[in-house]
C-alpha positions in Angstrom: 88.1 104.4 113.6 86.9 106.1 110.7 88.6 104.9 107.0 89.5 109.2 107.0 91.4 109.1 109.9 95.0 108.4 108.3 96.6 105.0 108.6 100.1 103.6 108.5 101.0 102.8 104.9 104.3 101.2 105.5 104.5 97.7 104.1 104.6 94.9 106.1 104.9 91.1 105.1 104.8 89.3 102.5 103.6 91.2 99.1 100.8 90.8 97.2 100.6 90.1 93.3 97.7 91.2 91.0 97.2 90.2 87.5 96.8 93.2 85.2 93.3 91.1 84.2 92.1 90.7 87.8 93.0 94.4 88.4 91.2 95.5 85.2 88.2 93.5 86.8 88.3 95.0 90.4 89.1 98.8 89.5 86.2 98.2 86.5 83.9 96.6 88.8 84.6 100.1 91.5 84.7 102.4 89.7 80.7 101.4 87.8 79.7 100.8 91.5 79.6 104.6 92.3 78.2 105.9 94.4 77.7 102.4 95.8 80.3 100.3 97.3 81.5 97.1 95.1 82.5 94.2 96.7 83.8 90.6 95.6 86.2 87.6 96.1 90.4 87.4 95.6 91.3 84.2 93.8 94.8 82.7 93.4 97.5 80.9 94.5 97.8 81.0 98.2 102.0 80.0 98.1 102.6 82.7 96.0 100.4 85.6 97.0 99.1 85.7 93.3 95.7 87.0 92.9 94.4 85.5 89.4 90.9 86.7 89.5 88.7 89.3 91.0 85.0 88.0 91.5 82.4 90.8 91.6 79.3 90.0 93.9 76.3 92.1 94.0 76.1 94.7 97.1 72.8 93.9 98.5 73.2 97.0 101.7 69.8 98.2 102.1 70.7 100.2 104.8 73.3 103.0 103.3 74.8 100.9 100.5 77.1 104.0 100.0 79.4 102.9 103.1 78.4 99.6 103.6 77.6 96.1 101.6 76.1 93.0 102.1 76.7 89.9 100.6 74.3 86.9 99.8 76.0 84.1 101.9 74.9 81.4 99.1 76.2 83.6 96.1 79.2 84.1 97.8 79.8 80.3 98.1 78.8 79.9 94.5 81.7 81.9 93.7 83.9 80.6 96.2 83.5 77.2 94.9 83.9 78.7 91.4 87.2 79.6 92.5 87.9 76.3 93.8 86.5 74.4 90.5 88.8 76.9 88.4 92.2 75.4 90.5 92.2 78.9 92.2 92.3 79.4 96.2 90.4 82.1 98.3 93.2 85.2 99.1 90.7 87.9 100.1 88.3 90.1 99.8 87.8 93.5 97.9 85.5 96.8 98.2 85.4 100.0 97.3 85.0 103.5 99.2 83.4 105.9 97.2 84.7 109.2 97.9 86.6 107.9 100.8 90.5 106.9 101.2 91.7 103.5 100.7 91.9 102.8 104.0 90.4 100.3 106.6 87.3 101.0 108.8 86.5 99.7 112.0 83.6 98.3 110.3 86.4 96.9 107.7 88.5 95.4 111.0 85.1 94.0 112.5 84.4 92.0 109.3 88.1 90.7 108.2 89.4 87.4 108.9 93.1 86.9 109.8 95.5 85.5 106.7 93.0 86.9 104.5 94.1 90.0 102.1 91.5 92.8 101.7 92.5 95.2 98.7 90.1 98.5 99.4 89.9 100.8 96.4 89.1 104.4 96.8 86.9 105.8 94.2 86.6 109.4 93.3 83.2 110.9 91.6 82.5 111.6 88.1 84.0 115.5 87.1 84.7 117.4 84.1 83.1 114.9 81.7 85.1 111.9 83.2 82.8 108.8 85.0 83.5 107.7 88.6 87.8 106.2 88.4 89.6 104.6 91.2 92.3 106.9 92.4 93.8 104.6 95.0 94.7 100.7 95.5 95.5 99.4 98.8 96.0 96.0 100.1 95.4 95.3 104.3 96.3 92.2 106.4 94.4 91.8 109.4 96.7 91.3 112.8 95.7 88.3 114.6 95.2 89.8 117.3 92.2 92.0 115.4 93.6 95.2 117.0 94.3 96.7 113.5 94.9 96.2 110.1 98.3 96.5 108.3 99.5 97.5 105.0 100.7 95.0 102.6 103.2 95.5 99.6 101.0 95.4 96.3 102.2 95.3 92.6 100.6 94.4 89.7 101.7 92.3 86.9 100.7 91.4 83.9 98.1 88.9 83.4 99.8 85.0 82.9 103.7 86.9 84.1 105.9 84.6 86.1 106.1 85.6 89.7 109.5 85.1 91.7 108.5 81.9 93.6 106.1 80.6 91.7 106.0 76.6 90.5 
């Protein structure tokens, strides 16, 4: 399934929280991607559903980097453990589409873990004197039974904000 066919945007589960800091990161980190796909790590706190920080990691796709991306296994441990040293659990996964909805692939299905979010950001190309922007946000939980990928609910906060539930 391609990520134009149209999915199911309903919410379903348990939402998702982003720091205004760790959104300024991800959308920043997109939108200078273009026309490649970004990609990096979710930190937070895995009770809450709080994502902290947004890690950029370097696509490495030799083979159309424009729809695809590759991570270094090592420098994604590095950061991983980063996230661990900074108090901060793994939530997910983030990576853009340039000039492609926010929506999940089958590629995107093939790679996802279950209880892992994946936030996909759809970014649109430079026009009329404005740079490459991210136009749409989305956050997807794989199904355990890996037929699919559902929407979750996604708000942002700002950065250091209480969330309800929280400790």
């Amino acid at each position: 399934m391609s990520s134009l066919e149209p999915k199911d945007r309903r919410p379903v589960g348990a939402s998702i929280t982003l720091d205004d800091a760790a959104s300024h990161a991800l959308l920043g980190h997109a939108a200078a991607g273009f026309p490649y796909e970004a990609v990096g790590l979710l930190g937070g706190d895995a009770a809450t559903g709080h994502i902290r920080r947004a890690v950029p990691l370097v696509n490495e796709a030799t083979d159309d980097p424009a729809r695809r991306f590759a991570v270094d296994g090592r420098a994604a441990l590095r950061a991983e453990r980063a996230l661990n040293d900074a108090g901060l659990d793994l939530l997910g996964y983030y990576h853009s589409h340039p000039d492609h909805p926010a929506d999940w692939s089958d590629t995107d299905r093939d790679s996802a873990l279950p209880g892992l979010v994946y936030l996909i950001a759809a970014v649109a190309p430079p026009a009329d004197d404005r740079p490459a922007r991210v136009v749409d946000l989305q956050a997807w939980r794989l199904r355990e039974d890996r037929s699919r990928m559902d929407a979750a609910p996604l708000r942002i906060s700002p950065a250091g904000a209480p969330v309800a539930g929280a400790r």
